[in-house]
Structures are given as structure tokens and as C-alpha cells.
C-alpha positions, 0 to 999 in steps of 0.5 A: 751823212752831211745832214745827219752830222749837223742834225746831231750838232743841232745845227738843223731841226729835220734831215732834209734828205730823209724828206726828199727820199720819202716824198720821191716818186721814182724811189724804190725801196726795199731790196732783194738777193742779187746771187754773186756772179760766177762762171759754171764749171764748164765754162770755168774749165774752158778758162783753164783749157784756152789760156793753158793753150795760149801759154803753150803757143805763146810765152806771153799768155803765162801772165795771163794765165797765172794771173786769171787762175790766181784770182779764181783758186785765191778768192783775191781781189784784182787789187790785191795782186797790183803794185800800191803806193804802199804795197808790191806783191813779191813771189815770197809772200808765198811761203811754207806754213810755219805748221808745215801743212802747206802754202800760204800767201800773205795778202794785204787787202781792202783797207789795208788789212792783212790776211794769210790765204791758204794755197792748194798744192794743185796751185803750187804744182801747176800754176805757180812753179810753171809761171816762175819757171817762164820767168827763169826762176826757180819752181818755188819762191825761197824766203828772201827773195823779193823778186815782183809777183807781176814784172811788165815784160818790158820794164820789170817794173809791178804791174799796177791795176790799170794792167792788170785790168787789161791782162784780165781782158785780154785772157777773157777774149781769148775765152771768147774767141774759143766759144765763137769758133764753136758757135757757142754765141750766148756763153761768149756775150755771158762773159764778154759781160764778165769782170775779174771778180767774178773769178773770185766769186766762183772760186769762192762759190765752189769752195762752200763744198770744202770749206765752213762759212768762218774759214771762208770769210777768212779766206775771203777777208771778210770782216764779218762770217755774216757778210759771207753768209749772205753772199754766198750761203744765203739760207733765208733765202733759200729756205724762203724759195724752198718753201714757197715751192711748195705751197698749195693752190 
């Protein structure tokens, strides 16, 4: 970019860095579709079954359980669920449509781009009103209340990033520790690989069978259908494997 901009000043006759990239022997160009990462629906469902169990036990793990369940059902960002310098997450950023079908979130994400993502009332049922329910509050947020979506435990204070990094894999060791004590070895090195987003992705990967690639990237808060396309969809892709299955010897 640095040379680029003084080439068009005509500050310099030739982009140095071009020449370096073509001349470079270790360079390899060209680039091939890399699928999202994502948790199959088994092991998704023993996310679910493990934290579920830990909260039972333990008050402690609601947090983590609301946390790793709201980042996978609401395709967000881990970011996007953190306090910002100029930004908290509240409980009544989660709100009744104005249409009255149903919940909605208010999320500011990258770039501080504001978007609204739908809320499945299965979410609403069994993961919001049961996590504010351990907080002492009532099963759904009222309109005027500016209560933190994340409080710490000790303080109170917005859970920032740094936390909610931890929280993420404190819940995956707990998935781990499930998958060891059924000698289920490889599937735990799987995650043990494994970042929050990769609970995006999947939620986002199991909603192509509901929902259009437009409505998706809204949800997703992709500036471009395309750029959900390619991630998700991928037809040049496929159509090319598909094809190329079948050729002849």
C-alpha cells in the first residue's frame, strides 16, 4: 500500500514490492477454498449437554453456558458481546420486534456497524430467561433497563474481551474433560483446536437450511450476500467438485 501510494504520487517510477513478490522463490500464489471451521451436530449437542450439567452443579458455569450458546444461535462475534470503550452490551438490547413476531438483538459490530439479529424463541425460553433468572432478574429484559448482559461475579463491572476469552475456554475444557472421560480422544484434540468463532460459523452453517444467503449475511452483518456466499455456500466450489467426480478414466 506504502509504495502503491507513492507510485500514484509519482513520487517513484515502479512498485519495488511488486518485483520483490514476482522474483521470490518461496512465494506461492494462488488461493484455494479453505470451508469454515465448525462443530458437527454431535458434537455440538455435547456443548450443549456438558455446560447444561455444569450449570446445574454449579452456578458459576450459567455464564459460561449462556455465553457459548449465544455466540453459536447468534452467529456474533466474541467481540461483539464484550464491554468497548465505546460500547456495553445491555440486557435491553434484546427487545420485542416493533412487527411483534418476535425478539430481536441490537448489536454493534465490526467497524461499529450496527445491525438487529433475529432471536429464536427457543433461545428466549431456554437460554436467556434461565441465565437472567441466575442473575436474580426477571425471565425477560423490560425496555428501560440497562442492567450489563455480562456482569463479573465480583465486581459487576462489563466483562471485556480478555474475559470473555477465558470464559470460552473454560466452557471448551469442560467439553473436553467429557469427551477424555469417554475415551473419545480425537474429537477432544478437535476442539482443544477450536476458537469462539468457530461457534459462529456453525451456527451460521446450520442455518443455510432456513434461512436465504441475503437474510443470512444480514444476520451475520456482512457487508456483501457475496462474502457470505463464498464462505458458506461456496457453489463454484462444489459444482467444480461435483463435476470433477465424475469424470471419465
Amino acid at each position: 500500500m506504502f509504495f502503491k501510494f507513492l507510485f500514484d504520487a509519482e513520487l517513484v517510477r515502479r512498485n519495488h514490492v511488486s518485483d520483490a513478490k514476482k522474483n521470490c522463490k518461496y512465494l506461492v500464489k494462488g488461493k484455494i477454498y479453505q470451508p469454515p471451521h465448525t462443530f458437527d451436530d454431535d458434537t455440538w449437542d455435547l456443548f450443549i449437554e456438558s455446560l447444561t450439567k455444569a450449570a446445574d452443579e454449579n452456578p458459576k458455569y450459567e455464564l459460561h453456558r449462556f455465553v457459548v450458546l449465544t455466540l453459536k444461535v447468534l452467529f456474533l462475534r466474541i467481540s461483539e458481546l464484550s464491554h468497548r470503550d465505546y460500547y456495553t452490551p445491555f440486557f435491553n438490547h434484546f427487545r420485542l420486534d416493533s412487527s411483534g413476531e418476535g425478539w430481536v438483538l441490537n448489536v454493534i459490530g465490526k467497524g461499529k456497524k450496527e445491525r438487529l439479529v433475529t432471536v429464536p424463541d427457543s433461545y428466549i425460553d431456554n437460554v436467556l430467561s434461565r441465565y437472567r433468572s441466575s442473575l436474580g432478574l426477571t425471565p425477560l429484559p423490560r425496555i428501560d433497563e440497562d442492567s450489563p448482559m455480562l456482569p463479573s461475579r465480583k465486581t459487576g463491572a462489563p466483562l471485556h474481551q480478555d474475559s470473555l476469552n477465558n470464559v470460552v475456554e473454560e466452557a471448551f475444557d469442560l467439553v473436553i474433560k467429557e469427551l477424555v472421560k469417554t475415551n473419545r480422544k480425537q474429537q477432544a484434540l478437535f476442539i482443544a483446536g477450536a476458537s469462539s468463532h468457530w461457534l459462529r460459523h456453525t451456527g451460521a452453517t446450520q442455518a443455510l437450511d432456513e434461512s436465504n444467503e441475503t437474510m443470512l449475511a444480514e444476520e451475520l452483518g456482512h457487508a456483501s450476500v457475496k462474502t457470505t456466499v463464498e464462505v458458506y455456500v461456496a457453489p463454484a466450489h462444489r459444482d467444480r467438485v461435483r463435476k470433477g467426480s465424475t469424470r471419465k478414466l
